[in-house]
C-alpha positions as CSV (number, residue, x, y, z in Angstrom):
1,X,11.5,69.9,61.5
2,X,12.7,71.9,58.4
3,X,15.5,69.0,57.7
4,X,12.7,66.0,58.7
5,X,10.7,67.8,55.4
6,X,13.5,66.9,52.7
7,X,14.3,63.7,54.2
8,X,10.7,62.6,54.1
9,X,10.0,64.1,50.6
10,X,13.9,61.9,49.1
11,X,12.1,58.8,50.6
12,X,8.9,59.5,49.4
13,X,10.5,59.8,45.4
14,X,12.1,56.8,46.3
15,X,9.4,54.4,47.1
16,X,7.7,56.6,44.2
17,X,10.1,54.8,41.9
18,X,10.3,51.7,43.6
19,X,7.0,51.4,43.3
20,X,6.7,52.8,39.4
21,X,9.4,50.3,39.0
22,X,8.3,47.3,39.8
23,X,4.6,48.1,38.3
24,X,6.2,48.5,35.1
25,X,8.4,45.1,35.5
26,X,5.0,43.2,36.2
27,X,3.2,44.9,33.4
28,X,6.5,43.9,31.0
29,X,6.2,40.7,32.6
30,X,2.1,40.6,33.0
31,X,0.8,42.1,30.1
32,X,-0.3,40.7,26.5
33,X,2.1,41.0,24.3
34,X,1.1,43.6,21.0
35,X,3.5,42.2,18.9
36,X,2.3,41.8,15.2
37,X,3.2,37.8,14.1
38,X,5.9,37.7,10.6
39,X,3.3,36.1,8.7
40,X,5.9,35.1,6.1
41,X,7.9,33.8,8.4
42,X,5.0,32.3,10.7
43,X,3.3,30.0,8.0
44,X,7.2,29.6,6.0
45,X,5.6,30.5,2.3
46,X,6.6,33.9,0.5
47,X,5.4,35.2,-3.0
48,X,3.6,32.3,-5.3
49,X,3.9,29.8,-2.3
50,X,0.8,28.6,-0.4
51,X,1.0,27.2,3.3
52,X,-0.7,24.0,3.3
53,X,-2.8,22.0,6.0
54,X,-3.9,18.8,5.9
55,X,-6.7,17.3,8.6
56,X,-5.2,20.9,10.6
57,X,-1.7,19.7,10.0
58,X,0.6,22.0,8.7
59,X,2.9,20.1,6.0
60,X,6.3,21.1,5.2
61,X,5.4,20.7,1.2
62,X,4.2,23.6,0.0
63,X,1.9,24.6,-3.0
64,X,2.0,26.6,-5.7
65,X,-0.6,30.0,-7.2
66,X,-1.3,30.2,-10.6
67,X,-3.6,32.2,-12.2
68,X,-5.9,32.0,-9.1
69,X,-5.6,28.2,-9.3
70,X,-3.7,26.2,-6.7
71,X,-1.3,23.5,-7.6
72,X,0.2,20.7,-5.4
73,X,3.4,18.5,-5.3
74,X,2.5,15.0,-6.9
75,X,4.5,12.8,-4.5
76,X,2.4,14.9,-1.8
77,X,-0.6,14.1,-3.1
78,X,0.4,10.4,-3.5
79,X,1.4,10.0,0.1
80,X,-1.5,12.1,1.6
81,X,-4.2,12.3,-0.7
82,X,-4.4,9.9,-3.9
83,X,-1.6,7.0,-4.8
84,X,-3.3,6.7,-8.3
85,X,-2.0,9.7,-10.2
86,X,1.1,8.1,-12.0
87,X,3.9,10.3,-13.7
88,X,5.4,8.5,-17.1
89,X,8.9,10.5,-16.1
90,X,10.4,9.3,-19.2
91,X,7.2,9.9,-21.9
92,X,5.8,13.0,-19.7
93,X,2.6,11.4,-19.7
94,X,0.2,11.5,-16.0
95,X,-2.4,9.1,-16.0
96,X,-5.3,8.2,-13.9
97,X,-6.7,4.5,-13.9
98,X,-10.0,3.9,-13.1
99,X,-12.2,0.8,-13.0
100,X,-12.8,0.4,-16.4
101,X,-11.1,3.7,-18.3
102,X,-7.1,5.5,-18.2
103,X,-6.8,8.7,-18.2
104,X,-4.1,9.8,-20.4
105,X,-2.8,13.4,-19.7
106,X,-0.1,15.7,-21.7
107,X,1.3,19.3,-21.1
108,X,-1.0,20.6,-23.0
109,X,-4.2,19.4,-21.1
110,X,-6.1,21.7,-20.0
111,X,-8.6,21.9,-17.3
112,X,-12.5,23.5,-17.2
113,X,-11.0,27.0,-16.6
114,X,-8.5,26.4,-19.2
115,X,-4.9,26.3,-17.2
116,X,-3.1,23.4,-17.7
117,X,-4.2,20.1,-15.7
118,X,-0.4,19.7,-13.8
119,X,2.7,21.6,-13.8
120,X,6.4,20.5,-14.1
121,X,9.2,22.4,-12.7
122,X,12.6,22.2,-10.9
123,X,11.2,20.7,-7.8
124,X,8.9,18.0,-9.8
125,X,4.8,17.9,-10.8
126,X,2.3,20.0,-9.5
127,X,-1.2,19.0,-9.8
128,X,-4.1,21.5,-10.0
129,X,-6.6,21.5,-7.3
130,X,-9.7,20.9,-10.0
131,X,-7.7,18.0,-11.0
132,X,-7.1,16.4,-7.2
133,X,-10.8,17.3,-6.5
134,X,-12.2,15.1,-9.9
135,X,-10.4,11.6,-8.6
136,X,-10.3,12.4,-4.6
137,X,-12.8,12.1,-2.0
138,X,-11.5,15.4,0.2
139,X,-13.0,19.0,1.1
140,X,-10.4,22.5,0.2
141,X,-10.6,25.7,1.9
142,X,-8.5,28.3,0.7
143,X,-7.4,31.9,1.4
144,X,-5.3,33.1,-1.9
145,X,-6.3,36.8,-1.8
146,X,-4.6,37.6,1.3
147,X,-0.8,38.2,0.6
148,X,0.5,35.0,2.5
149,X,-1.4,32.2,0.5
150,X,-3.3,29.2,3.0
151,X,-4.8,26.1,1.8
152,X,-6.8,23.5,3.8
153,X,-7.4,20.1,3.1
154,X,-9.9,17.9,5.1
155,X,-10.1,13.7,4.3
156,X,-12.8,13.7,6.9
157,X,-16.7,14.0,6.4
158,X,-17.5,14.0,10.5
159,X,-19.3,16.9,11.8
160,X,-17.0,19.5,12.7
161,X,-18.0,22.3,16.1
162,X,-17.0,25.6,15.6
163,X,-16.7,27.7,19.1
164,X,-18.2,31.2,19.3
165,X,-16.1,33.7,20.8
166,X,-17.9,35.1,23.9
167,X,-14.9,37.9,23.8
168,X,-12.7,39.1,21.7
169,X,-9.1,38.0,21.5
170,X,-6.0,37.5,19.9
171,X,-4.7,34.3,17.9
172,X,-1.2,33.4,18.7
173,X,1.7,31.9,17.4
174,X,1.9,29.6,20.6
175,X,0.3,29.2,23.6
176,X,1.1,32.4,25.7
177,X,0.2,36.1,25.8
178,X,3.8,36.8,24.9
179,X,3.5,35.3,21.9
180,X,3.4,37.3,18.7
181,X,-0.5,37.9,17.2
182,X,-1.7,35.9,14.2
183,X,-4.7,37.5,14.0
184,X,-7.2,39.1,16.3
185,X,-10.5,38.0,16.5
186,X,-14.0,39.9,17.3
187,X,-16.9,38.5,19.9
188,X,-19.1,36.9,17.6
189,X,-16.2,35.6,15.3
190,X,-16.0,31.2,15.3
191,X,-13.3,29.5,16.0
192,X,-12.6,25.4,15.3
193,X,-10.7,23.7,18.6
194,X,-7.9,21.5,16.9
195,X,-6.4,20.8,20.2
196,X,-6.7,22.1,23.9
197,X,-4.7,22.7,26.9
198,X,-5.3,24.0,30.6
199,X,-5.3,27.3,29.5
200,X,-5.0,27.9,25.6
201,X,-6.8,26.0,22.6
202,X,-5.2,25.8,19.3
203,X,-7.8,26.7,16.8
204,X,-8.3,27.1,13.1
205,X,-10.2,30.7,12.2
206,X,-12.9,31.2,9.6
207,X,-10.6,33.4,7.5
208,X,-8.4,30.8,7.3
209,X,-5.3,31.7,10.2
210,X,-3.9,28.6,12.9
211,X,-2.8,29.3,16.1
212,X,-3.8,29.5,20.1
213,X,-6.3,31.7,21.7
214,X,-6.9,31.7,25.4
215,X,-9.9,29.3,26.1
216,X,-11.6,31.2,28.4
217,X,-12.9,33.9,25.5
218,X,-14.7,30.4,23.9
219,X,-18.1,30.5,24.6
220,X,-21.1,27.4,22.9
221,X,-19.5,25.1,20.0
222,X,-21.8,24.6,17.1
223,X,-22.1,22.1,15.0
224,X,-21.0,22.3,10.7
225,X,-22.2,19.3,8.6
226,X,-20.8,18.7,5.6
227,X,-21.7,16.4,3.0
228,X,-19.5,14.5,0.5
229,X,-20.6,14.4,-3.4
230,X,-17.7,12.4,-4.6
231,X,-18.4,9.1,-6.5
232,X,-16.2,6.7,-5.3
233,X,-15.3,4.6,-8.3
234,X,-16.1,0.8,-8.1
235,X,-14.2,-2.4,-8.7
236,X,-16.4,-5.3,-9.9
237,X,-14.3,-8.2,-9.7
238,X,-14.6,-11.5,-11.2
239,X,-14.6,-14.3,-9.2
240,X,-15.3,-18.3,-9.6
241,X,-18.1,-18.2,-7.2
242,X,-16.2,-21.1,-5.5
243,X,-13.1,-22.1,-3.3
244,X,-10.3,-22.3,-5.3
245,X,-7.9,-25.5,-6.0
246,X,-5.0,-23.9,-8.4
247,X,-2.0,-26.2,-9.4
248,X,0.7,-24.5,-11.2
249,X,2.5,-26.9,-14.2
250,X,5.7,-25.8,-14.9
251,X,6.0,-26.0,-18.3
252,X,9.5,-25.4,-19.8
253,X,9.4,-26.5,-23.4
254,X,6.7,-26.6,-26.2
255,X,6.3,-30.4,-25.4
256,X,6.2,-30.1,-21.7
257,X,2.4,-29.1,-22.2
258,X,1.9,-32.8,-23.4
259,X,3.0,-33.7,-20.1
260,X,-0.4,-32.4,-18.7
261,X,-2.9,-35.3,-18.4
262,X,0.2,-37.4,-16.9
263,X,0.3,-35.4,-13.5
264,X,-2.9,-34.5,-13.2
265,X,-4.3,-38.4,-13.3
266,X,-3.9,-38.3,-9.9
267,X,-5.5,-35.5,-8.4
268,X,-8.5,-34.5,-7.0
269,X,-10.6,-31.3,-6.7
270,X,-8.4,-29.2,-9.1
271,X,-10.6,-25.9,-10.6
272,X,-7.5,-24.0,-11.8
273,X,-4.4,-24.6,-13.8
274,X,-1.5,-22.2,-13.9
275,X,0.8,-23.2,-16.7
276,X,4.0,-21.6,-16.8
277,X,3.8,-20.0,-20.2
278,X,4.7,-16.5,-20.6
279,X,8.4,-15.1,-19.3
280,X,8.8,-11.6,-20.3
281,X,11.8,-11.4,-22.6
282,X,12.8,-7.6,-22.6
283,X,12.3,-4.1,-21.6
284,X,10.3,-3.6,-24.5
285,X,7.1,-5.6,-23.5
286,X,8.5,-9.2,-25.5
287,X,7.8,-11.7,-23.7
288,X,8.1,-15.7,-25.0
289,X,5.0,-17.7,-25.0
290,X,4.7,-21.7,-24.8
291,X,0.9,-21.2,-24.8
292,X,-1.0,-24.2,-26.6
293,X,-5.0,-24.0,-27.1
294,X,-5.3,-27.9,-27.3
295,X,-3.8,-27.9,-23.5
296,X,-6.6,-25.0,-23.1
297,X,-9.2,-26.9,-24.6
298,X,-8.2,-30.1,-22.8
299,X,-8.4,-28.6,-19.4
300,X,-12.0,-27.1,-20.4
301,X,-13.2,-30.6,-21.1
302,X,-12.3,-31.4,-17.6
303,X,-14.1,-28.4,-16.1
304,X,-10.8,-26.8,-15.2
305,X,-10.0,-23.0,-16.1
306,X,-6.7,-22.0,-16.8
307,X,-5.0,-19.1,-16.1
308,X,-1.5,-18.9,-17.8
309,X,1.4,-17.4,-15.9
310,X,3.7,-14.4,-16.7
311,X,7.2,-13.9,-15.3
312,X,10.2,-11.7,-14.8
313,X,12.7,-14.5,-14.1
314,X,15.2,-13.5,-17.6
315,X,18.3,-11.8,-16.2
316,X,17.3,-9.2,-19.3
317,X,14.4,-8.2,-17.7
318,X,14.7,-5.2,-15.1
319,X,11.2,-4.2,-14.0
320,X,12.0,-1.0,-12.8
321,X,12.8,0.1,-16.3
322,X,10.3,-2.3,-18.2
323,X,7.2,-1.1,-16.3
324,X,8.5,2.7,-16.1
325,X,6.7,3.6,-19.7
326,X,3.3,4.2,-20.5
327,X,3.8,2.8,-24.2
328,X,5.9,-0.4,-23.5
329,X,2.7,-1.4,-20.6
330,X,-0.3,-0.9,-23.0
331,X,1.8,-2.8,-25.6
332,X,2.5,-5.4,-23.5
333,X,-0.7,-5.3,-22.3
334,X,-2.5,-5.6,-25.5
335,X,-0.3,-8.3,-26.3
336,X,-1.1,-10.0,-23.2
337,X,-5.4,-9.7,-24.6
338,X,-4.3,-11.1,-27.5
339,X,-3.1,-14.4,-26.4
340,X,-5.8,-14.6,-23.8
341,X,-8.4,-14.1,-27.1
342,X,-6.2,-16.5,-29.2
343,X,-5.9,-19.8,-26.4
344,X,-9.5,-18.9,-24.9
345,X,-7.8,-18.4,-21.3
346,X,-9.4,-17.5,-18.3
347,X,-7.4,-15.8,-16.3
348,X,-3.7,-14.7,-16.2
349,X,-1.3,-14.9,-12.8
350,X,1.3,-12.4,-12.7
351,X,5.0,-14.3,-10.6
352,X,7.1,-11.0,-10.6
353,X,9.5,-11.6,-8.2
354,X,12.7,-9.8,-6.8
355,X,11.4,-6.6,-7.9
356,X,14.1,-3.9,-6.4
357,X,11.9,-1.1,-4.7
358,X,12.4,1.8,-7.5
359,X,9.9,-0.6,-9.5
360,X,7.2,-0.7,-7.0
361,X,5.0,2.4,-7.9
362,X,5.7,0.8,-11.9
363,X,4.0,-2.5,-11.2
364,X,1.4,-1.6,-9.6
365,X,1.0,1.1,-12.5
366,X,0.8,-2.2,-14.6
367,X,-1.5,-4.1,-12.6
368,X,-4.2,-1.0,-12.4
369,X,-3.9,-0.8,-16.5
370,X,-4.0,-4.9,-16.8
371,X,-6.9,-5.0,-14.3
372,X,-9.2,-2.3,-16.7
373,X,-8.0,-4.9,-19.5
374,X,-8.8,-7.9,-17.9
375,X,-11.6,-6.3,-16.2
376,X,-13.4,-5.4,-20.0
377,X,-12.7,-9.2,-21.3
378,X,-13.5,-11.0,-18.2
379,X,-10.3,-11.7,-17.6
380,X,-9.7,-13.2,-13.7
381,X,-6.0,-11.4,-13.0
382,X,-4.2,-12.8,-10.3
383,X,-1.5,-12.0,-8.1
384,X,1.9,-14.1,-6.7
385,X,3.5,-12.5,-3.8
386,X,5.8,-13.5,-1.0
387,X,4.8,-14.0,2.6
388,X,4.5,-9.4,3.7
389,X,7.4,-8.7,5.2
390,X,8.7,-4.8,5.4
391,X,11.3,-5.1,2.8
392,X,8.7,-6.0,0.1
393,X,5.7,-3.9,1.4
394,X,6.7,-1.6,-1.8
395,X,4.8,-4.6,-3.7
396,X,1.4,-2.6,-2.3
397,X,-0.8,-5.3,-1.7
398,X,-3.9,-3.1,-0.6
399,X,-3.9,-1.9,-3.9
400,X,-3.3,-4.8,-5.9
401,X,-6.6,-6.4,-3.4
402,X,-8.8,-3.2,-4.3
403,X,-7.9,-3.9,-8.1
404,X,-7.1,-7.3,-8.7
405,X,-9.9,-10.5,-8.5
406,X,-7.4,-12.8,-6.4
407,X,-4.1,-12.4,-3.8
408,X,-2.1,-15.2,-3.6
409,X,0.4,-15.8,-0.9
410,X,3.1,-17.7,-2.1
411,X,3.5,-19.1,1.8
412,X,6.4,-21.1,1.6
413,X,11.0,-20.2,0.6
414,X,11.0,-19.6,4.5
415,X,14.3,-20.6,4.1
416,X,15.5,-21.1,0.5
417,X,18.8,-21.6,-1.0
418,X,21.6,-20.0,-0.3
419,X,20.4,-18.9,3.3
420,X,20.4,-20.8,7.0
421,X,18.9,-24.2,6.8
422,X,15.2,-24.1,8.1
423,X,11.8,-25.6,7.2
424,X,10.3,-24.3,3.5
425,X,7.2,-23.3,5.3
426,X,6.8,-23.6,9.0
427,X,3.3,-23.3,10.7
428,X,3.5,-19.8,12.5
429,X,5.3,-18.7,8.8
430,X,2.4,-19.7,7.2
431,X,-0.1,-18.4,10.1
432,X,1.6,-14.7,10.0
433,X,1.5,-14.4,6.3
434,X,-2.3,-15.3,6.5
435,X,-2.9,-12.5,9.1
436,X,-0.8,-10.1,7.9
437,X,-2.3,-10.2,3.8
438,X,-5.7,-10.1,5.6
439,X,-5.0,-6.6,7.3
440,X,-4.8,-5.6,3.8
441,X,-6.8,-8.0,1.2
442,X,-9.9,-8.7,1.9
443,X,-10.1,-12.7,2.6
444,X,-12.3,-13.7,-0.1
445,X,-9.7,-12.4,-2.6
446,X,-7.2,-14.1,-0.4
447,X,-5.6,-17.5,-1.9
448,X,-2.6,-18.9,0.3
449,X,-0.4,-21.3,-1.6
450,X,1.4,-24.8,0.0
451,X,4.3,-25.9,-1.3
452,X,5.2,-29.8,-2.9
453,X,8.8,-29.6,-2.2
454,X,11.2,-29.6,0.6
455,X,14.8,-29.0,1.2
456,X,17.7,-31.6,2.9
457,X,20.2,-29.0,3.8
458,X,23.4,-30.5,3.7
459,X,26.5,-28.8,5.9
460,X,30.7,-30.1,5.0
461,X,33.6,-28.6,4.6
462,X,32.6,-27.0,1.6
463,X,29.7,-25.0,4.1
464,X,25.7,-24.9,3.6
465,X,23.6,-26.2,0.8
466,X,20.4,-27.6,0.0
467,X,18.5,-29.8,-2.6
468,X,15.1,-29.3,-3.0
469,X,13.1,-32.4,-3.2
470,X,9.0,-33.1,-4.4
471,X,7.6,-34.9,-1.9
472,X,7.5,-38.0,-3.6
473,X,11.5,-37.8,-4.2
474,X,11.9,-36.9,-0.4
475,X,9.8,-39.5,0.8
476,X,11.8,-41.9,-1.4
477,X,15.3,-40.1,0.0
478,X,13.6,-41.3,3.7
479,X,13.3,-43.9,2.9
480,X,16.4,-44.7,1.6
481,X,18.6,-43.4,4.5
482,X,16.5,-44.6,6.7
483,X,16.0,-41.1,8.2
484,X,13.9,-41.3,11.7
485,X,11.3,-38.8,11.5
486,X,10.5,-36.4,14.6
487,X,7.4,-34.6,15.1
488,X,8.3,-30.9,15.8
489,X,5.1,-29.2,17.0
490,X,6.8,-26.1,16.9
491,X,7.4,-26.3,13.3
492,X,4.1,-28.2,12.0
493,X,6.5,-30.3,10.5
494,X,8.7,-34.2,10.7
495,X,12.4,-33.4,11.1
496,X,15.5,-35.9,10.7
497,X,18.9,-35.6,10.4
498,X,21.7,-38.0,9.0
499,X,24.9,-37.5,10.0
500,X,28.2,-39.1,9.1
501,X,31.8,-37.8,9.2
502,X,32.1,-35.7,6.1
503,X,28.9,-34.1,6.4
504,X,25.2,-33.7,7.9
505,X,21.9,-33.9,6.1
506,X,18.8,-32.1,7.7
507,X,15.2,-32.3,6.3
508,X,11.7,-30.7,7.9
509,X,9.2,-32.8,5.6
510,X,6.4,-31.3,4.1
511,X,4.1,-34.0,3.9
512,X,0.3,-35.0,4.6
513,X,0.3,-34.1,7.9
514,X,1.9,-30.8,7.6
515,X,0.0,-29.6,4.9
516,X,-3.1,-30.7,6.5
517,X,-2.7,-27.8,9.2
518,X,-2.1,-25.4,6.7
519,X,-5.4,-26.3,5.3
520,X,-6.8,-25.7,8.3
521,X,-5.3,-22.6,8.6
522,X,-7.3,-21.7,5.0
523,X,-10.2,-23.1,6.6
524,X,-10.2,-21.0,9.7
525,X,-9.9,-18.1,7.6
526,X,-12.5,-18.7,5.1
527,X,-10.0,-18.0,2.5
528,X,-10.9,-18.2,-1.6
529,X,-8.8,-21.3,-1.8
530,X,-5.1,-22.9,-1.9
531,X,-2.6,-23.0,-4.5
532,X,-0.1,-25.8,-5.0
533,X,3.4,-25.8,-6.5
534,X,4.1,-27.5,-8.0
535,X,2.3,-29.9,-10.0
536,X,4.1,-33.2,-10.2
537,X,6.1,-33.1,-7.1
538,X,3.0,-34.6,-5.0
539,X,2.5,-38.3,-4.5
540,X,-1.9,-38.6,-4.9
541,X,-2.3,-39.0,-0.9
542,X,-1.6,-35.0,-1.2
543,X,-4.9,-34.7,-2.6
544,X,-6.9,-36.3,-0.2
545,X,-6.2,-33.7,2.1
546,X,-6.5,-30.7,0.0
547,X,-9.9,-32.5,-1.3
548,X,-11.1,-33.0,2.5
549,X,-10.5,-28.9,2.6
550,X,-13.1,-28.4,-0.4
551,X,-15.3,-31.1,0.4
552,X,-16.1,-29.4,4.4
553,X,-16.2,-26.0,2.3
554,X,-19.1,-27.0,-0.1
555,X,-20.9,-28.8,2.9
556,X,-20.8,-25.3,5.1
């Protein structure tokens, strides 16, 4: 019995231990986790830096503290918040367009609490929060007195619910009571649900932390309003209060406006002429003019506006550096009012084409400061721009439809010289360039151009090439080669071929018939009209289709 004693007391430790053991493994392994979060390190902002959220997003740019007044990165707030704050790089100049004003601001602007409007440092401009809040329809939250600095940014006006915690808990890093704590939370204390799981809910806290907090400590969601008191600015465009019928006349000399009442004897239902008079001539805001008021006054007789056209076309011209200063668009500009006050214009049509992307954000800079121009002198500004396709979406055309009176799809160079033969403007081209301007421009600002020319692409030893033809002159060429025409449904378009032993010829005809369904297509859209280029190349039967187009439009 005396050695049964010991033996039973060595076992009894043993399971003592066993047991001590493996209740301390499952409490390591069970038990909430009291580790403090690295708030620094949590929310990745240190010193003058403030965490910021957008929508409960946390972005990787971060903002800057100074003087109690929160500054953010400009090409943030352009991508995020507000595209119309513009930086003059070169002239240190930010402006602000509105409808009918431009704001002009310096270094040395100041803001109502007197610190300086922006900031400009090693990593770029800062704008101040006062600043973003005056031109930006958005709510701000912010927590600057605690040591790691937390903005939050809303762009939506919806009710929010804010959860009541039936029990105290812990915010989280992640999802998981191993997690380190964010910050702990009384019963009582209200919580916003950002996202939820089975188990956890990643929430946004009244003083301002993010992170996960077990869901069954939520208890009733009430509801916060909010209220917006920003004045969205408005755009009162002009229009003609009509479908449109533009023609563009290329005009190429000082006598070539002589050669107006010639090509338009045959026509019918024109409203709008487009000469081609202005081509810029510089970088400094030159351009050459073959502007004539007798061809203005003319055309006024006749009941038809004109709206003179500006390009970029001289191999001196590089619109990423002509559009890039403040000073060289308002001179341009001004000079652009002039001439529309000296030939008693109407309107003026912007062609600038092959813009590389670094000039994007420059243009429409321009068109926002010619719009307030045209906009004060009842100017109608419109726009050429090619069929949207990803490489050119830098041309912005939502913004050039909230600020400009007219869009105009220049729905045709499908295939153009230089590239793989192909029809100039082929049905579903035309259709997709329609649909895809409209999911940006709104249709009555819409104006889808048809093009007078085609191409016979002609393939030798020498490779690819291609003429392009008015319709008249390729109707003649037809005619003469004695080219059998196809219907291609696929195409919306005649195609024939001549072929010999040195070398092919291929033509898809643009023609009555094929512009006739892209007049439908206009019609089905309701669109604000057709253009036509150009003026000239069209034999007169043209115009009894694009008439029949306005003729059903003023009978609906």
């Amino acid at each position: 019995m005396k050695k049964v004693v010991p033996l039973l007391i060595a076992v009894g430790l043993v399971l003592f231990y066993i047991i001590g053991r493996l209740g301390y493994t499952a409490y390591v392994k069970y038990a909430p986790s009291k580790e403090l979060s690295d708030l620094s390190d949590y929310y990745q902002v240190s010193g003058d830096e403030i965490a910021v959220y957008l929508d409960g997003e946390s972005q990787d740019e971060k903002g800057l503290l100074r003087q109690n007044q929160p500054y953010l990165p400009l090409t943030w707030v352009n991508q995020k918040l507000n595209e119309r704050f513009y930086w003059d790089e070169q002239e240190k100049i930010l402006v602000y367009t509105l409808p009918e004003s431009i704001v002009y601001m310096n270094a040395d602007s100041r803001g109502d609490d007197g610190l300086p409007l922006f900031l400009e440092d090693a990593d770029g401009i800062y704008l101040s929060k006062d600043l973003i809040l005056t031109y930006t329809d958005i709510r701000v939250t912010s927590f600057l007195e605690d040591e790691i600095h937390r903005l939050f940014i809303s762009t939506r006006w919806e009710p929010e619910t804010w959860n009541v915690l039936k029990r105290k808990g812990a915010v989280r890093e992640k999802g998981g009571i191993k997690s380190p704590i964010v910050a702990l939370q009384q019963e009582g204390a209200k919580v916003r649900v950002l996202d939820s799981m089975d188990y956890w809910a990643r929430v946004q806290t009244e003083d301002g932390h993010m992170g996960y907090i077990e869901k069954l400590r939520l208890g009733d969601g009430e509801p916060l309003t909010f209220i917006s008191t920003f004045q969205a600015p408005v755009y009162k465009n002009i229009s003609l209060n009509q479908k449109i019928c533009l023609a563009w006349h290329q005009v190429t000399s000082p006598e070539g406006n002589a050669s107006i009442q010639k090509v338009l004897r045959n026509t019918k239902g024109i409203n709008v002429i487009s000469p081609t008079w202005f081509s810029m001539a510089d970088n400094e805001g030159n351009y050459t003019s073959l502007a004539d008021r007798a061809y203005v006054d003319y055309l006024h007789d006749q009941g038809i506006q004109v709206w003179a056209l500006i390009d970029n076309f001289s191999s001196n011209v590089q619109s990423e550096v002509l559009f890039s200063r403040t000073s060289v668009r308002t001179k341009l500009i001004s000079s652009l009012m002039q001439d529309v006050q000296t030939y008693n214009l109407d309107g003026l049509n912007l062609d600038f084409e092959s813009l590389k992307e670094s000039a994007g954000p420059h243009y429409i800079q321009f068109i926002r400061e010619l719009s307030v121009a045209c906009r004060k002198n009842q100017v109608i500004l419109s726009i050429d721009n090619h069929v949207p396709a990803p490489y050119n979406a830098f041309y912005n055309r939502k913004e050039q439809g909230n600020v400009a009176d007219y869009i105009i799809i220049m729905g045709y160079d499908e295939h153009y010289a230089g590239g793989e033969a192909g029809p100039v403007a082929s049905l579903p081209y035309v259709k997709n360039g329609i649909k895809d301007t409209l999911k940006e421009v709104p249709k009555e600002k819409v104006i889808n151009a048809v093009p007078f020319y085609t191409r016979v692409w002609k393939t030798n030893k020498e490779g690819n090439s291609s003429d392009a033809l008015g319709i008249s002159d390729a109707k003649a060429w037809v005619k003469s080669n004695r080219v059998a025409l196809q219907w291609k449904e696929d195409v919306g378009a005649y195609y024939g071929e001549v072929i010999t032993e040195d070398e092919s010829k291929i033509v898809w005809m643009e023609e009555e018939r094929s512009l006739g369904l892209k007049m439908e297509q206009i019609k089905s859209y309701d669109l604000a009209g057709v253009a036509c280029w150009k003026l000239g190349f069209e034999p007169k039967e043209i115009w009894d289709v694009v008439k029949a187009w306005e003729e059903v439009s003023e009978e609906e």
